[in-house]
N, C-alpha and C positions, 0 to 999 in steps of 0.2 A: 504494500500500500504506500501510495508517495501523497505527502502533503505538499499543498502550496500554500503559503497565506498569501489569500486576496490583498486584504485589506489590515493592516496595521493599525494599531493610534497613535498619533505621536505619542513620543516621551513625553511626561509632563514636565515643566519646568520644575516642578516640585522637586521632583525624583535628582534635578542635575543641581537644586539647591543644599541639600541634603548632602549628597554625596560631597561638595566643595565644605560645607561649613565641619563634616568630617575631616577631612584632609587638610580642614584650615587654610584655603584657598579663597582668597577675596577677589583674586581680577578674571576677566574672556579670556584671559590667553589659553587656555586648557580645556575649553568648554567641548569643542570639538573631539580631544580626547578622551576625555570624559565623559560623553555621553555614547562616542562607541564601544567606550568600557563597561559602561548603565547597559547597552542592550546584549553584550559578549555576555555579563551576568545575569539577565534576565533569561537567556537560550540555556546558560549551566544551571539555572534554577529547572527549568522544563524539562534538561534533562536527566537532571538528579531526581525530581520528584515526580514525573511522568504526567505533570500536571501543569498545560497552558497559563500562565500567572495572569498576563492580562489580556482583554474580552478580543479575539478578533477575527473577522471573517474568513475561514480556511477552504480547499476545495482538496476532496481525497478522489483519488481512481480507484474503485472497488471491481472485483470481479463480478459476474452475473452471479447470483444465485440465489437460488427458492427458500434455501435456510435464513438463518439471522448472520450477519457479518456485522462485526464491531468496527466502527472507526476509531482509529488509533490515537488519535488527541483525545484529551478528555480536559476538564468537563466538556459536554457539548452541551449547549447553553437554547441551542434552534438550530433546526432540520429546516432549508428553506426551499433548496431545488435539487431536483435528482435528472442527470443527463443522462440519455443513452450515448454508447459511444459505441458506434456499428467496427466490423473489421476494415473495411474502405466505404471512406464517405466522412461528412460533415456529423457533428454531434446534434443530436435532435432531444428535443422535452421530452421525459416521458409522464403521462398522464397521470394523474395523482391516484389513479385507481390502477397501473401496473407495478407501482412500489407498496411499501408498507414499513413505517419506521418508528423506533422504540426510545426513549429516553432514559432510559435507568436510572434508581436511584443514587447511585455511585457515579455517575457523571458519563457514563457510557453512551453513546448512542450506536444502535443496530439500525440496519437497513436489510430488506431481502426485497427481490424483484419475482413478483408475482406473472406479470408480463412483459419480456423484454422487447420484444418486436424483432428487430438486426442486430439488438447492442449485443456486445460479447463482455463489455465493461460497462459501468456507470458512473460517472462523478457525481460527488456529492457534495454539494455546498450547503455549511453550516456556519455558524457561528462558536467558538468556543472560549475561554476563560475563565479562571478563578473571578476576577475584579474586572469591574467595567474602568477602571483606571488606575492610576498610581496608588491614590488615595484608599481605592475601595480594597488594596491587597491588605492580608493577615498581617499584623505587626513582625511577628517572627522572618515572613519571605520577603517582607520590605527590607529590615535590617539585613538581613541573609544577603541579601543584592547590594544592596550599599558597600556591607565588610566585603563581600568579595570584589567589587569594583576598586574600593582605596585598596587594597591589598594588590590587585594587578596592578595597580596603578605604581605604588611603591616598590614594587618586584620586578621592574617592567626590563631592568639593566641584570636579574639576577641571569642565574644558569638555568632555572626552572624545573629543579630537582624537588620541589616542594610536593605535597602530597594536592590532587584537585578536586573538587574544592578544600580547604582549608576546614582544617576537624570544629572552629569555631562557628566556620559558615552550616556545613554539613549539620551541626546541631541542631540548630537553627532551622533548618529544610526537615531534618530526617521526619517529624511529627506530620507532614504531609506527602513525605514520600508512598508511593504508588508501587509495592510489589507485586510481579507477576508470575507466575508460575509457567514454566514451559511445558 
């Protein structure tokens, strides 16, 4: 299954205020760096803890099938369109009465295709994330994302023999970490 995220949100300012008044940084000149280090931690949050942090619109390629298939971001937050995607040809809608999709309460969303018509795949467009913004994240994955950012930030000239993320950050995460069983 391959994810794309459609649609991102900005960072919020908040998030790159934070992070500088950590690091004790007062001027722009870093901002830049800084906020590609806010989003490098925010992808090590997702995927330490198997969980989207914040809200955005993603599109999966699923195979056809009559069973339930899981999409593999979590939370999924809305199920909004389901494409067929034929073996040659353009991607077409498919009807809301040839799919059928599930929400769980664990943040799971399932999809199976009832009626495929030519598709051999389906994309799925949903929405996912913990928090619709900076703000609305768990105190724990905010800080989690901050230490790990100033910590890149200040490691940035090391050799990079450190353990990743950092056992402080890791703590931090582990309470929303996402085990899966194979």
């Amino acid at each position: 299954m391959k994810r794309v995220i459609v649609s991102s949100p900005a960072l919020a300012p908040e998030a790159l205020a934070e992070l500088k008044e950590w690091l004790g940084i007062t001027t722009a000149g870093e901002d830049a760096t800084l906020t590609a280090l806010l989003k490098a931690a925010l992808e090590s949050c997702e995927a330490f803890t198997g969980t989207l942090p914040i809200e955005s619109v993603c599109e999966e390629i699923l195979p056809v099938s009559s069973g339930w298939t899981a999409l593999s971001t979590r939370p999924v937050q809305a199920i909004t369109q389901v494409e067929g995607i034929p073996a040659l040809g353009a991607r077409f809608a498919l009807a809301a009465s040839a799919y059928a999709f599930e929400l769980a309460v664990d943040g799971t969303g399932l999809v199976r295709t009832l009626d495929p018509g030519l598709a051999t795949r389906i994309a799925v467009r949903f929405t996912a994330g913990l928090g619709t913004g900076w703000a609305q994240l768990p105190q724990g994955l905010r800080h989690g994302v901050i230490r790990l950012a100033a910590y890149q930030y200040r490691q940035r000239e090391s050799s990079g023999d450190e353990p990743h993320p950092p056992a402080a950050v890791a703590a931090l995460w582990r309470p929303w970490r996402r085990m899966r069983l194979a």
